[in-house]
C-alpha positions in Angstrom: -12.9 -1.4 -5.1 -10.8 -0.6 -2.7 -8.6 -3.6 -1.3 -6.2 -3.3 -4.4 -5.9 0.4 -3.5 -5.1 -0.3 0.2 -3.2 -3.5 -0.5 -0.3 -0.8 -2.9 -1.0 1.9 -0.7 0.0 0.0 2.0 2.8 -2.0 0.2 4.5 0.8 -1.3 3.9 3.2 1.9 5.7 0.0 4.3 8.2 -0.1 1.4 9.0 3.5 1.4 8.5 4.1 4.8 11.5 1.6 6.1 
């Protein structure tokens, strides 16, 4: 429990951030 929370977090964070 963890790597689905990392994998959006990440996604959506790279997403937003650019």
């Amino acid at each position: 429990p963890g790597a689905f929370a990392l994998l959006g977090l990440a996604g959506f964070a790279a997403r937003r951030r650019r």
